[in-house]
C-alpha positions in Angstrom: -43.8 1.8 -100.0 -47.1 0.1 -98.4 -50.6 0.8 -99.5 -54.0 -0.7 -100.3 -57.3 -0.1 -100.1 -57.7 -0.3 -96.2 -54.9 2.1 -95.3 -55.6 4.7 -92.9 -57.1 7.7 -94.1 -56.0 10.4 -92.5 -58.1 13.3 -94.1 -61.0 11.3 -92.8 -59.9 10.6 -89.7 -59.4 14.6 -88.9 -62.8 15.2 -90.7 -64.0 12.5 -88.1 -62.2 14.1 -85.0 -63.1 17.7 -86.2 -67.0 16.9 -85.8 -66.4 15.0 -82.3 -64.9 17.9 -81.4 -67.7 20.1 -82.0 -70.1 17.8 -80.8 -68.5 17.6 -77.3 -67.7 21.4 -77.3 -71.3 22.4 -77.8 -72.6 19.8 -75.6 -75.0 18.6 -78.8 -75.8 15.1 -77.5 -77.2 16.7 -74.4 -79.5 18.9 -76.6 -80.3 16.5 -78.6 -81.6 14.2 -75.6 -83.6 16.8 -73.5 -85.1 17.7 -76.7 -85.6 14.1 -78.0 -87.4 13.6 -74.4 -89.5 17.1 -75.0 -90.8 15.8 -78.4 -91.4 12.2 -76.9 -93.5 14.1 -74.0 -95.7 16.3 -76.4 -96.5 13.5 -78.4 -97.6 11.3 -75.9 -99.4 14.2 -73.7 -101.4 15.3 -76.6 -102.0 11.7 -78.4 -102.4 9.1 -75.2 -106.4 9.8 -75.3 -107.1 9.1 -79.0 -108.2 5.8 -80.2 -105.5 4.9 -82.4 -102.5 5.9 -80.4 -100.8 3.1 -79.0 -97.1 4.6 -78.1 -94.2 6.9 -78.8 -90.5 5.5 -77.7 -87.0 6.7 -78.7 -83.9 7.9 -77.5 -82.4 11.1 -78.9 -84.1 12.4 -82.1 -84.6 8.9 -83.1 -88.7 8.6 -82.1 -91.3 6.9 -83.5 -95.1 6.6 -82.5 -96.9 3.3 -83.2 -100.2 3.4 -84.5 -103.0 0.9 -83.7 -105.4 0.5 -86.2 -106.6 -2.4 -88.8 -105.2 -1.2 -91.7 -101.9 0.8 -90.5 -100.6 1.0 -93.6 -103.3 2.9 -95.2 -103.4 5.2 -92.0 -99.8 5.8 -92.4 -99.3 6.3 -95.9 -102.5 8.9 -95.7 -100.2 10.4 -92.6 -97.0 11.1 -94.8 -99.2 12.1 -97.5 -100.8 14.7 -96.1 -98.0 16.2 -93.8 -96.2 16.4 -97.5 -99.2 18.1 -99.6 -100.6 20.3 -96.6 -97.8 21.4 -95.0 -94.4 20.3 -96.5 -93.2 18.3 -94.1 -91.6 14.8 -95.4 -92.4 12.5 -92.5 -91.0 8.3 -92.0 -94.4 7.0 -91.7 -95.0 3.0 -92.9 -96.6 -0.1 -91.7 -97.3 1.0 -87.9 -95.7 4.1 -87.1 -94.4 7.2 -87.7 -90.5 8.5 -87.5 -89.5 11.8 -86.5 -85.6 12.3 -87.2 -84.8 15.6 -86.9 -81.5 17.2 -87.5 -79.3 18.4 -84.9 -78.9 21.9 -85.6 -83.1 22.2 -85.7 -84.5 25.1 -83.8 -87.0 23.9 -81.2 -89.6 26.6 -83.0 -89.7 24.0 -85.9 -90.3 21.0 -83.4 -93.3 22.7 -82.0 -94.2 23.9 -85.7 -93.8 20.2 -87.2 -95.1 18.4 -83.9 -98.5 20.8 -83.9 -99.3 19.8 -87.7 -98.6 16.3 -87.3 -101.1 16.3 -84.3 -103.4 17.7 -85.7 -103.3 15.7 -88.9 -102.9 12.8 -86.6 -106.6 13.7 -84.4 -107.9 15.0 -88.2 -107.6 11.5 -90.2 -108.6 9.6 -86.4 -111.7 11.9 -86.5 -112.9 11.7 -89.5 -112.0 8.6 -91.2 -112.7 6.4 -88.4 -114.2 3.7 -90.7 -111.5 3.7 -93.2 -109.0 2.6 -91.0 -110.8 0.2 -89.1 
């Protein structure tokens, strides 16, 4: 008899082949994409005109938007805070950017939903709080 550590493991290889499987059957990487492009799009469409936008970027649902402002950090943390007390949306923002990793079984109604209050929080703390950042 052999076995250590490092062996195969065979339950998680057909865990691991089971998911590939549905990934590839319902085509989720393309969905994932087009919407991961849709989301980059909105963002920069509604965003490219204000004064502390500086870029979104991504592939998939991996995006992030940088901000451009003095003090990031405080604009950031004042982001995640706010998306988290006002509308109860936890949000990756630090430093100079926001994150958006969404899962891939969301419903594009909840992009739009969480995309329109991050914008609007987004033109809301830009706005309004101009000095504070700067």
């Amino acid at each position: 008899n052999l076995g250590h550590t490092f062996q195969g493991h065979s339950l998680g290889v057909a865990a691991a082949n089971t998911v590939i499987d549905i990934i590839n059957k319902k085509n989720l990487l393309k969905r994932v994409s087009s919407l991961g492009n849709y989301i980059q799009n909105i963002l920069h469409t509604e965003l490219k005109n204000n004064h502390f936008f500086s870029n979104v970027r991504g592939r998939g649902f991996a995006v992030a938007l940088e901000h451009k402002v003095n003090k990031s950090t405080l604009f950031a943390n004042d982001l995640k805070k706010i998306m988290l007390n006002e509308h109860k949306i936890l949000i990756n923002s630090k430093f100079h950017r926001s994150s958006f990793l969404p899962p891939f079984i969301i419903q594009k109604k909840f992009i739009d939903q969480t995309l329109e209050k991050f914008i609007k929080t987004f033109f809301k703390l830009s706005n309004n709080n101009f000095k504070k950042y700067k």
